[in-house]
C-alpha positions in Angstrom: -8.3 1.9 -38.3 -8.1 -1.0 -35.7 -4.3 -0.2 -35.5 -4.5 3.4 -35.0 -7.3 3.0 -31.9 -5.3 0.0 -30.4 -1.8 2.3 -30.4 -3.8 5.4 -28.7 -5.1 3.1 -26.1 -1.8 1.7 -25.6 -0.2 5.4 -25.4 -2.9 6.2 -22.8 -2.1 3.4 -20.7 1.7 4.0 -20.8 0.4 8.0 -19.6 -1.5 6.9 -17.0 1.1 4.2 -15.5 3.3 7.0 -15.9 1.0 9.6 -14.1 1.5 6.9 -11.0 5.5 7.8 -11.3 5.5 11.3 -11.9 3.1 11.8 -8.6 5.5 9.4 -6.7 8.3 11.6 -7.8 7.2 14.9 -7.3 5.5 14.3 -3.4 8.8 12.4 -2.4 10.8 15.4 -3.7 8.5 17.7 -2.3 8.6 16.2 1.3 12.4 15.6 0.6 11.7 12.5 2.0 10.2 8.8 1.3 10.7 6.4 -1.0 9.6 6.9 -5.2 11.7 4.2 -6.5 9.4 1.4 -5.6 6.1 3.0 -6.5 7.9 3.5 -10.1 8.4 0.4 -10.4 5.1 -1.5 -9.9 3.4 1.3 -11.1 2.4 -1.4 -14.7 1.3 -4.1 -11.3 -1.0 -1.1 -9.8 -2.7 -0.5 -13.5 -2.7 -3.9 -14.4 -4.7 -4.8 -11.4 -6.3 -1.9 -10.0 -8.2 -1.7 -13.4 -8.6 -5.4 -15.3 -8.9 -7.6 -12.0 -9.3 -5.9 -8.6 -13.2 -5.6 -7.2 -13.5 -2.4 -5.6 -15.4 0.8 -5.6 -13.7 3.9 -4.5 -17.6 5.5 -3.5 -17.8 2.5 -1.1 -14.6 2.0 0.6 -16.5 -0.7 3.0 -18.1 -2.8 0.4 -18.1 -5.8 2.0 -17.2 -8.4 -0.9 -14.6 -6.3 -2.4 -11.2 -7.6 -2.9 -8.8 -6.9 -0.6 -5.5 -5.9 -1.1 -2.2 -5.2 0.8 1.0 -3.1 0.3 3.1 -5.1 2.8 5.8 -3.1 1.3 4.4 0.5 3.2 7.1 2.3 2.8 6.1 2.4 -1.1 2.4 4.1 0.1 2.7 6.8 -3.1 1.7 3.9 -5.1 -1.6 3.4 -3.4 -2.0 7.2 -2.6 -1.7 7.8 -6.4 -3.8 5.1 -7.2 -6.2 6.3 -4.1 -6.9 9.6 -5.7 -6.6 8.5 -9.2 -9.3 5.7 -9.0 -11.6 8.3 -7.4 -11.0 7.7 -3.4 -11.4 10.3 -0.9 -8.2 11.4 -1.3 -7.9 14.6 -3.5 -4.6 16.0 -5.0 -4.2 18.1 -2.3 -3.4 15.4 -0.1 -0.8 14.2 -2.2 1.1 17.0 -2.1 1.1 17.4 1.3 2.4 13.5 1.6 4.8 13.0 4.8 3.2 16.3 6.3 1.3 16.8 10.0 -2.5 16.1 9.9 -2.5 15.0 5.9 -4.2 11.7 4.9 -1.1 10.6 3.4 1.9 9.6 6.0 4.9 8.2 5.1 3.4 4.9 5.5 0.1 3.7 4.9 -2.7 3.3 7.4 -6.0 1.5 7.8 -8.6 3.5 9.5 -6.7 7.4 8.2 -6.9 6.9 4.8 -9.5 5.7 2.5 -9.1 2.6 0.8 -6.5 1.5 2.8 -7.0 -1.8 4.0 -4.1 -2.8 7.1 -1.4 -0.2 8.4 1.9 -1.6 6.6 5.7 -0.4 7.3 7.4 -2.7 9.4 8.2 -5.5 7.1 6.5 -9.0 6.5 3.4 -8.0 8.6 1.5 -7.0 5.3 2.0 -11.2 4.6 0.8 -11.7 7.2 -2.1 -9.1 7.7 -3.4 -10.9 3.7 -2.9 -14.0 5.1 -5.7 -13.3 7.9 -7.8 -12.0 5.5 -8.1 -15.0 3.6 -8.8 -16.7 6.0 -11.7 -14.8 7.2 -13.4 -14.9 3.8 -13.0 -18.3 3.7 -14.9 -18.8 6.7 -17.7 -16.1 6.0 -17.9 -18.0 2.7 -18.3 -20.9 4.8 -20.7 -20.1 7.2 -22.9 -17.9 5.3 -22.9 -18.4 1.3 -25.8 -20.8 0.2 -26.4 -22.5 -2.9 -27.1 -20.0 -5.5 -26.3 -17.1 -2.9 -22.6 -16.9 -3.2 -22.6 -13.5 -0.9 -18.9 -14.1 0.1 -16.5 -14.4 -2.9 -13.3 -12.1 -3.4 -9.9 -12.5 -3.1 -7.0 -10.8 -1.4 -4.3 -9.6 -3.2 -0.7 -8.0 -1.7 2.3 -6.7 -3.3 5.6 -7.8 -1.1 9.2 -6.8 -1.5 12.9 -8.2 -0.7 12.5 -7.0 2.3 9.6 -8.5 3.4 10.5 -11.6 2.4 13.7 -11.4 4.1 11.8 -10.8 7.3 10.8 -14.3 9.2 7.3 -13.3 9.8 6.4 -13.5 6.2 8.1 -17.1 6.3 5.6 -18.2 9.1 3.0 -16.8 7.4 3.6 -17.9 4.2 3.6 -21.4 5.8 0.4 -21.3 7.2 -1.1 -20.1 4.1 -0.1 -23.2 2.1 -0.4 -25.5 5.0 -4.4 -24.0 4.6 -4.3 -24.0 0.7 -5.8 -20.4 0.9 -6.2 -20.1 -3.1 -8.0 -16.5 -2.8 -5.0 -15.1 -1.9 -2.3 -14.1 -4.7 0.5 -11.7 -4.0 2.9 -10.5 -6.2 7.0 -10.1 -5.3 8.7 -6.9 -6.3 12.4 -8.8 -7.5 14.0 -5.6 -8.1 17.2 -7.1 -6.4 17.5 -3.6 -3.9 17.9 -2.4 -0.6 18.9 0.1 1.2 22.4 -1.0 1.5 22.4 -1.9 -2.1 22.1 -4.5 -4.7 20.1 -8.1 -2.6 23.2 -10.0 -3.4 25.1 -8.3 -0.3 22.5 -10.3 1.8 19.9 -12.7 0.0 20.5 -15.2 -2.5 17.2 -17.3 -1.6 15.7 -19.2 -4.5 12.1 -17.2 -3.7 10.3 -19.0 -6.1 11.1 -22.2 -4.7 10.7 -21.2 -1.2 7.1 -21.0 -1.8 6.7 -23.8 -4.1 8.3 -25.3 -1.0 5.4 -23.8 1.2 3.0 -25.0 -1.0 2.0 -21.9 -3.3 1.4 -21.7 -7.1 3.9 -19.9 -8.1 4.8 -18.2 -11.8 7.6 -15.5 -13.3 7.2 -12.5 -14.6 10.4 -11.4 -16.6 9.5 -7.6 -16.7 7.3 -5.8 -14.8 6.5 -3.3 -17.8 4.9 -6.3 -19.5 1.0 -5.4 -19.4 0.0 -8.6 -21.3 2.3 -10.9 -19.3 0.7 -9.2 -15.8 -2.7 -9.7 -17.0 -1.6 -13.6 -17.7 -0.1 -13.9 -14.8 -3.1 -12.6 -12.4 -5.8 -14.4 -14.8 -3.6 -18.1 -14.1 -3.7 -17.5 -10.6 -7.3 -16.7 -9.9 -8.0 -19.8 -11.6 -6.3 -21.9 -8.9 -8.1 -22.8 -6.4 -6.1 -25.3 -4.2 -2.9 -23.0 -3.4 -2.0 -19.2 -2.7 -0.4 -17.8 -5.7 2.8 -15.9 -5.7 3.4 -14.1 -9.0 7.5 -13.3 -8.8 7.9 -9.5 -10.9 11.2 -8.5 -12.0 11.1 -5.0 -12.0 13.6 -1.8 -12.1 13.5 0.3 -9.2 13.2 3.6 -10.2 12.3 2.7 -13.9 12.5 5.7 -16.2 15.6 7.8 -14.0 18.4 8.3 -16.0 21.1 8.1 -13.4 19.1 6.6 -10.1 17.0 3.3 -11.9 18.5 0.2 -10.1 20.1 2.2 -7.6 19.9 1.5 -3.9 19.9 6.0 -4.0 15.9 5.5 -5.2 15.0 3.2 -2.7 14.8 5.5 0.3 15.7 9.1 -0.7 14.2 11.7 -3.1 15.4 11.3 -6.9 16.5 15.0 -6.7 15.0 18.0 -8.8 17.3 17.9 -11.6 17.3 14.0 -11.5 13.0 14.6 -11.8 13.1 16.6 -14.6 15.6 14.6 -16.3 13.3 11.3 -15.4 9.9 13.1 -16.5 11.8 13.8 -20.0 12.5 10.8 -20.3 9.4 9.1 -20.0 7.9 11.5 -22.7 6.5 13.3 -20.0 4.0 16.3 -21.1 5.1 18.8 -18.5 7.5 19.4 -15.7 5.2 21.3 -13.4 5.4 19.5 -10.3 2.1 17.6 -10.2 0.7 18.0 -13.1 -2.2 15.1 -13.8 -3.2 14.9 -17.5 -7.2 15.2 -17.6 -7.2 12.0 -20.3 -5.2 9.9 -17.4 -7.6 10.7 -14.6 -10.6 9.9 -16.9 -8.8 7.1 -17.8 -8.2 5.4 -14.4 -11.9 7.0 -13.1 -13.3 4.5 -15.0 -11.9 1.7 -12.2 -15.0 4.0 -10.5 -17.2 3.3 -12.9 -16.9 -0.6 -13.2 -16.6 -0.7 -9.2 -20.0 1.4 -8.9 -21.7 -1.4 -11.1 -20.3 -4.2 -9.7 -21.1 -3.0 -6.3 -24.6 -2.7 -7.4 -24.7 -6.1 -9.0 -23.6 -7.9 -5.7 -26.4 -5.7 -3.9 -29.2 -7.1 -5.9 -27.8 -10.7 -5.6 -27.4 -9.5 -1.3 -31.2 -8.5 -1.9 -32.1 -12.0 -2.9 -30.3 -13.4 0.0 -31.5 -11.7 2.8 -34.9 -12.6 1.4 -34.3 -16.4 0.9 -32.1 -16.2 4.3 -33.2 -13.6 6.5 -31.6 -15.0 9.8 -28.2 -15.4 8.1 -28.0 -11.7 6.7 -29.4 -10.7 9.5 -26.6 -12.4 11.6 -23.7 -12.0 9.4 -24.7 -7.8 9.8 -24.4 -8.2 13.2 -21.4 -9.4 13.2 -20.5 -7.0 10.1 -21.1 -4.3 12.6 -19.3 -5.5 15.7 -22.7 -5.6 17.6 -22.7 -8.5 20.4 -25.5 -10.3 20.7 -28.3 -9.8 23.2 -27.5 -12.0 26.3 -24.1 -13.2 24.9 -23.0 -13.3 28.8 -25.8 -14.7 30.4 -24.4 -18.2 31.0 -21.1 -16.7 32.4 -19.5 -19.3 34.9 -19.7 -18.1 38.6 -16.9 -19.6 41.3 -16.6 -19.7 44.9 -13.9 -19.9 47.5 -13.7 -23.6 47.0 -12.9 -23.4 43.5 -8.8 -23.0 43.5 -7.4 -22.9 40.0 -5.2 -21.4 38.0 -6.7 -17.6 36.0 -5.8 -20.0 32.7 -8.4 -22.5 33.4 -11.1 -20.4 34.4 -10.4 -18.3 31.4 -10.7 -21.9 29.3 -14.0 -22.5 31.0 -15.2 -18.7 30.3 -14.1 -19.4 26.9 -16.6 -21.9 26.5 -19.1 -20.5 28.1 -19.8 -17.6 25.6 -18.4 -19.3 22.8 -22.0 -20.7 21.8 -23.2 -17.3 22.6 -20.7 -15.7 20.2 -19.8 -17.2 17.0 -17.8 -14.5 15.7 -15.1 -15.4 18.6 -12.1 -17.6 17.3 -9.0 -18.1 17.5 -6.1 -20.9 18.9 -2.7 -20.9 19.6 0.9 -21.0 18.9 1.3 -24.9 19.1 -0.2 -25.1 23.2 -4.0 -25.1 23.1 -3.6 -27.3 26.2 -1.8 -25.0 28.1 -3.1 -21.8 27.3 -6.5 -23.4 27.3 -7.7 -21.9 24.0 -9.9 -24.6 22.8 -13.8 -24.5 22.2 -14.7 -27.6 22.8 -17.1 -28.8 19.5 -16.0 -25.7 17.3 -14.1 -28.0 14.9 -10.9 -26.8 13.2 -10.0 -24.8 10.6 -8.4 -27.0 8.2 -7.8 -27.0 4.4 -10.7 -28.8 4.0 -13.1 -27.6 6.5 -13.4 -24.1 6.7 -16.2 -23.4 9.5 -13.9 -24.2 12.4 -13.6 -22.3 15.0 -10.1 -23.6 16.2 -7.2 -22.7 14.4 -3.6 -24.1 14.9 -1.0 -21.5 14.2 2.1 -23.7 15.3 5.2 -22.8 16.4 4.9 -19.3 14.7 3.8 -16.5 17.3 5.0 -13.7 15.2 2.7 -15.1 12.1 0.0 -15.2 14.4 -0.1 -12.3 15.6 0.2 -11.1 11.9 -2.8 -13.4 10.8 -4.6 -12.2 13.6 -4.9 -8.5 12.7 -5.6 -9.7 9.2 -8.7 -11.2 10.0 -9.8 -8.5 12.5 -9.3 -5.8 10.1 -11.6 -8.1 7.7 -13.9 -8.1 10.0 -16.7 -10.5 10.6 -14.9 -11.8 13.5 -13.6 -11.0 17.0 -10.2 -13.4 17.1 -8.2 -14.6 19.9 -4.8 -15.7 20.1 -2.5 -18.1 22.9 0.8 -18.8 23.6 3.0 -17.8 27.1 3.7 -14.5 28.0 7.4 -14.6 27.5 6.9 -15.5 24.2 4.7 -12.3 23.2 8.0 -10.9 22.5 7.9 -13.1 19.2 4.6 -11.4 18.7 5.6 -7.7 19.5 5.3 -6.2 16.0 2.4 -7.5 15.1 0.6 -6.6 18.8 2.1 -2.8 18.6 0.2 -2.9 15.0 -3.0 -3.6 16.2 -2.8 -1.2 19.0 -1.7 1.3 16.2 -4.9 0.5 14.0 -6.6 0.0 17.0 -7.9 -3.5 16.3 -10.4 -5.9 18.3 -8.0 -8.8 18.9 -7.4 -10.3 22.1 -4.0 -11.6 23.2 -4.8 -15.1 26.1 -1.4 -14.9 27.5 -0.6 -17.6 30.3 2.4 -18.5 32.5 2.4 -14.8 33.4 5.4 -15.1 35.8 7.8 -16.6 38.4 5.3 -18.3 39.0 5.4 -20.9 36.3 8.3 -21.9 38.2 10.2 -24.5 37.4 10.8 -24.2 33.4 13.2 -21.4 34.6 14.0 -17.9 34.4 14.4 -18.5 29.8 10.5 -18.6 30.2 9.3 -16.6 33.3 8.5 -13.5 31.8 10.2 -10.5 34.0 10.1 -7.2 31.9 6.5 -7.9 29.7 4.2 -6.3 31.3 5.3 -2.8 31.7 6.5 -3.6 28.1 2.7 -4.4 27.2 1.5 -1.5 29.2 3.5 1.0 27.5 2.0 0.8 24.0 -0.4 3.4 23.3 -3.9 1.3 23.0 -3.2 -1.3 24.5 -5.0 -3.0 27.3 -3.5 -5.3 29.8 -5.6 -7.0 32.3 -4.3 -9.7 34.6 -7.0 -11.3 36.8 -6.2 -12.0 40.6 -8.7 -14.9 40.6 -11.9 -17.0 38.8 -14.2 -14.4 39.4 -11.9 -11.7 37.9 -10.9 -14.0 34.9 -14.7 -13.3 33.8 -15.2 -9.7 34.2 -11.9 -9.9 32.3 -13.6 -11.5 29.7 -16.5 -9.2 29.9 -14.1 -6.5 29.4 -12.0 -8.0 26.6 -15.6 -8.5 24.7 -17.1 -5.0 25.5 -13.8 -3.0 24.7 -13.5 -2.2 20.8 -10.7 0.4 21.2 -7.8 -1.6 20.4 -6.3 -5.3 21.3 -6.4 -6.5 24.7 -3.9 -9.1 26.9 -5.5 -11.4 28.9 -2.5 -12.6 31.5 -3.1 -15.8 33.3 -1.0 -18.0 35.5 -0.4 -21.5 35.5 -0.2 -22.0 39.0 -3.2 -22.4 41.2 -4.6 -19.1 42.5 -7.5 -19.2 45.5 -10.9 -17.4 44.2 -11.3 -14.7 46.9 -14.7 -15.0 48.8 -16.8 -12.2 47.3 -19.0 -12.3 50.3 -16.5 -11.1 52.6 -14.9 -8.4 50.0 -15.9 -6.3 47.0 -17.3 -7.9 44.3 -15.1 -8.8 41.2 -17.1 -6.4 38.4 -14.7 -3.6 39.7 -12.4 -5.0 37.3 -14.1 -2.6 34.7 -13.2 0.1 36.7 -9.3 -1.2 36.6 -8.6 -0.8 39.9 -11.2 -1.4 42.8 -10.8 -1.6 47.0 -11.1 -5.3 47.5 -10.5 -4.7 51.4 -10.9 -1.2 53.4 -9.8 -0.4 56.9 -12.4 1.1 59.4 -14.6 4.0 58.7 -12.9 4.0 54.8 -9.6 5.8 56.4 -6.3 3.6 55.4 -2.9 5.2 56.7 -1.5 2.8 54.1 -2.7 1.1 50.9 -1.5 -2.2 49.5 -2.1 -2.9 45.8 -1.6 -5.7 43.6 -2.9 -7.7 39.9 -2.8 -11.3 39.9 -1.5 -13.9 41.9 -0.4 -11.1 44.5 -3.5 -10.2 45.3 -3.8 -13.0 47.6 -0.8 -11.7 49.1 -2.1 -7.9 49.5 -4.9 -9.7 51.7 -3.5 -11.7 53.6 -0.9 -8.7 54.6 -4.0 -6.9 54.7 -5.4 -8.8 57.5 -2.2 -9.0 59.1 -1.8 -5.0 58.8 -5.5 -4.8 60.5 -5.2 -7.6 63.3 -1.9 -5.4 64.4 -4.1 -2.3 64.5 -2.6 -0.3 61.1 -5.4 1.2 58.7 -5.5 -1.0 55.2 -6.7 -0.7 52.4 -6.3 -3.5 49.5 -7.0 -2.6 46.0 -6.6 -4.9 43.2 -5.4 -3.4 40.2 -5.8 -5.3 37.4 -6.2 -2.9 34.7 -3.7 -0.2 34.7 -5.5 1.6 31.3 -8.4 0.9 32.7 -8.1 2.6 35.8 -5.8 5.8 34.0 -8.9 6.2 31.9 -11.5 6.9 34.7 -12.3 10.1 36.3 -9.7 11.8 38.5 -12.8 11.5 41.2 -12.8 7.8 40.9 -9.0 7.3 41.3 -8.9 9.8 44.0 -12.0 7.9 45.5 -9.5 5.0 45.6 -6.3 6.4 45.8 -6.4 9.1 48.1 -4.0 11.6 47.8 -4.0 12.2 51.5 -2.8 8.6 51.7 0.7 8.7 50.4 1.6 6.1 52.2 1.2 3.0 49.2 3.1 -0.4 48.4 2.5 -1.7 44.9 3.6 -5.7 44.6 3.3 -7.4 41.2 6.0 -10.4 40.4 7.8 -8.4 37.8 9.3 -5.2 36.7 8.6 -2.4 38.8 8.0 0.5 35.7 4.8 0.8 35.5 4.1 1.3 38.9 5.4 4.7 39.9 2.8 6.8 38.5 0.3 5.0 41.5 2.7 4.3 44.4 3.9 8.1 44.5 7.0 9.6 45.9 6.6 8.3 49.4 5.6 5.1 48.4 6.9 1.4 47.8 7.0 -1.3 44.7 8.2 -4.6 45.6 8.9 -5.8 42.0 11.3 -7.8 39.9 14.0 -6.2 38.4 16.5 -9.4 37.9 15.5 -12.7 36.1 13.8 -15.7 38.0 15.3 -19.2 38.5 14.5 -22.9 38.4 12.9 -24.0 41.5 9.0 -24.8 42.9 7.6 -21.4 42.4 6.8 -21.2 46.4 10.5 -21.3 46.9 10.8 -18.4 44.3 8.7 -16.0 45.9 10.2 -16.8 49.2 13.9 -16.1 47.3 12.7 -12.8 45.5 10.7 -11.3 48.6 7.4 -11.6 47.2 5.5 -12.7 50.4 3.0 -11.7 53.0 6.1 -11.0 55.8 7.8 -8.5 53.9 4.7 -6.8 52.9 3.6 -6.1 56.8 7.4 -5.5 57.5 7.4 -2.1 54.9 3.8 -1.3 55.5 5.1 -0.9 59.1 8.0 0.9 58.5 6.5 3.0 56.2 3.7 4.1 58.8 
């Protein structure tokens, strides 16, 4: 009798990992587009660990102690759709079928924030590492600050599935690193080895020794020979959640495709449907009971419901144990829901630093100094740099560091791996808990591009402290004086970009940087020594919120000719500005240092300080001219950047490129 109950529960399994491929098969083909071969092949991982091992509960998305876990690999989302809607998310059949399709909860990669239960917005390769990387960390740290004996509030794990791909990809490298060099050992990923690409079998391109590589880094790794094996799966996850010293890689052979007569180990499944006879043939096959596209045995769905069932109660098991916390601890809960909620504290920016006109210094030390003065105000801010915390001034001072050993610190050392950084970043923002910052020099946020698009994508609270913002770094040369970033920042949807003339604007900017929670935002900071401008004499710097403010007016508030600017050209707008007026020409001076800001206020407000009966408008920023059109006009001026900088004393470069006061006056006067 034991035997006949042990082979129907090992016939039920084999339907519902099966159910997983014959969804991914039939929404591919009917989008005829996406990629089934990969979901077919992990779909023994997704049951394996959606049902033994993973802590979720598909009625609570948001639990805050569930596990997490990652498809870095998003372009093989039908795997977590199907196990979305087969665990019980809020993602009905209906939404399946219409994967790939405008408006659906089910695009053709998956994202965090549009469909439930997923946990980071994966496609472009490696970020996924990455994105589980930051994760760990976070609960590491909430572990840290906020478990107490006998109140273990914090305690799950982060899992991700990865493929060739991302690990051809070097951000997963530098993320991997990091995770060993932090002996993160609640995070345990698994490696699709199904040796295929696109272009076909991994050999063309990649004969790494993977397993090695991240012994290498550090990691616990172990091999599992086929990726059908249930028992060997279960081993494998059971061995790694038992260490606790090391991320655990688990490396799964598996057959891409598994089950298709004519496409399994083909580079055809990776990216293309299997074709309808090809389905058919495929769903016969596996045994399949029908070959009505989407058809979802009843037995199967009650099958994997019960994932809800064991989620529900150990929700509810962690909520009692929460219970008992908050009334042993009642300041801690109550502060780690604050933070849980992204609420700021009341008077987090009552201590802000105030500066005069006789404090000169460059926007990257007076953002170091606002740093620290709301850093004891806001514990949820951390963050560091890639490998120059003295430059881009990054450190709070008595934060400690996060190490492998002492997880409360506030300072983290990323090294020299800006595109893991940004990666990790987004990981532990979409954890949340936290509000992280990250540093390196402006021309080097092209390392971090990906990973900052992402986060605008998602729309994530991380904030970018990028310093050496142009020329004006001068004399490292035109390989780091950053030329074309800017209106490269500026044009990603979401994305804020706020360079500071002076001091006084550095704060607002970090006002604004704490206050915004629609996406990421850049600080950009210069290295060289800016003067603070005397707020007595002109407007005060909490326009900044505004984006763009008049810093300096002409008489009576009627300019035949505006002058704007963001960052160190400011000063130059006013000095011309004073010129323009002592020579008896109408000027205005507006500093600009929010561009999205400023697009997203009313078209009063901009008119208010852009006058359309005031075409006459010069625009001067050191660097490319793009995204200055929209706001000088058709009659009007930008005196950008559009070659790369040199080696010299950053005076001489301005002088070189035309960035000073003279030419200013000499084209507001011939435009008037």
């Amino acid at each position: 009798m034991t035997d006949v109950v042990t082979n129907r529960d090992i016939a039920l399994e084999q339907l519902c990992i099966n159910t997983v491929r014959a969804l991914a098969m039939d929404a591919v083909q009917q989008a005829e587009s996406g990629h089934p071969g990969t979901a077919m092949a992990l779909a023994p991982l997704a049951w394996v660990l959606w049902q033994r091992h993973l802590r979720h509960n598909p009625a609570n998305p948001e639990w805050l102690d569930r596990d997490r876990f990652v498809l870095s690999c998003g372009h093989a989302c039908m795997l977590l759709y199907s196990v979305l809607y087969l665990t019980g998310y809020d993602l009905p059949l209906e939404e399946i079928k219409q994967f790939r399709q405008w408006g659906s909860r089910t695009p053709g990669h998956s994202e965090s924030g549009h469909t439930p239960g997923v946990e980071a917005t994966t496609g472009p390769l490696g970020q996924g590492v990455g994105n589980a990387v930051g994760m760990a960390i976070a609960e590491a740290q909430l572990a840290a600050l906020f478990n107490r004996p006998g109140h273990d509030v914090i305690n799950h794990h982060t899992y991700f599935i990865c493929s060739d791909g991302d690990l051809m990809e070097g951000v997963s490298h530098e993320a991997a690193s990091i995770a060993g060099h932090l002996k993160l050992g609640k995070l345990i990923g698994f490696y699709d080895d199904n040796h295929i690409t696109i272009d076909g079998d991994t050999a063309l391109a990649f004969s790494d020794d993977t397993a090695k590589r991240f012994e290498a880094y550090g990691w616990h790794v172990q091999r599992v020979a086929d990726g059908n094996d249930l028992a060997a799966l279960d081993t494998a996850i059971r061995a790694a959640k038992r260490v606790a010293d090391k991320p655990s890689l688990v490396v799964v052979r598996t057959h891409i495709a598994f089950g298709s007569p004519n496409r399994q180990d083909t580079a055809k499944a990776h990216g293309e449907p299997l074709g309808v006879e090809e389905v058919k043939l495929t769903k016969q096959n596996l045994g399949w009971p029908s070959l009505e596209p989407f058809h979802v045995p009843e037995e199967a769905v009650a099958r994997w419901r019960a994932a809800g069932t064991r989620g529900a109660r150990l929700e509810q098991e962690w909520n009692g144990r929460y219970a008992a916390y908050r009334q042993a601890h009642p300041d801690l809960a109550a502060e780690l829901e604050r933070r849980l909620q992204g609420r700021l504290p009341e008077g987090w920016d009552a201590q802000l630093p105030t500066f005069g006109p006789a404090d000169a210094q460059a926007t990257r030390a007076a953002s170091g100094k606002t740093i620290n003065a709301i850093a004891p105000k806001l514990p949820e801010l951390i963050g560091g740099s890639g490998d120059l915390t003295g430059s881009n001034n990054t450190e709070i001072k008595g934060g400690g560091v996060f190490t492998a050993t002492s997880r409360a610190g506030r300072n983290f050392h990323f090294g020299v791996r800006e595109h893991g950084m940004g990666a990790v970043l987004n990981g532990i923002a979409y954890h949340r808990g936290f509000v992280p910052f990250g540093g390196t020099f402006l021309i080097f946020s092209d390392y971090m591009r990906p990973a900052i698009r992402l986060a605008a994508l998602a729309r994530l609270k991380v904030i970018y402290v990028f310093t050496h913002d142009s020329i004006g770094l001068g004399e490292d040369g035109p390989t780091h004086q950053p030329i074309e970033h800017l209106s490269a920042l500026r044009a990603i949807p979401n994305m804020t970009v706020i360079r500071p003339a002076d001091a006084t604007e550095v704060v607002e900017a970090w006002r604004a940087a704490m206050l915004h929670a629609a996406g990421p935002v850049a600080l950009v900071l210069t290295r060289q020594k800016v003067p603070v401008v005397d707020r007595g004499r002109y407007a005060p710097a909490n326009g900044l919120r505004l984006g763009g403010y008049v810093l300096a007016d002409a008489a009576g508030g009627k300019p035949k000719v505006i002058l704007m600017a963001t960052g160190s050209e400011v000063e130059l707008i006013l000095a011309a500005h004073e010129q323009l007026t002592a020579a008896g020409i109408a000027t205005r001076a507006v500093s600009m240092p929010c561009l999205e800001f400023f697009a997203a206020q009313p078209e009063e407000y901009r008119h208010a300080v852009l006058p359309p009966s005031v075409p006459l408008r010069i625009a001067v920023e050191a660097a490319a001219p793009q995204a200055w059109y929209r706001w000088v006009g058709d009659r009007g001026v930008v005196l950008g950047i559009e070659r790369f900088g040199a080696s010299a004393p950053y005076q001489r470069i301005y002088q070189e490129l035309g960035l000073t006061v003279e030419r200013i006056v000499a084209e507001a006067k011939r435009l008037v």
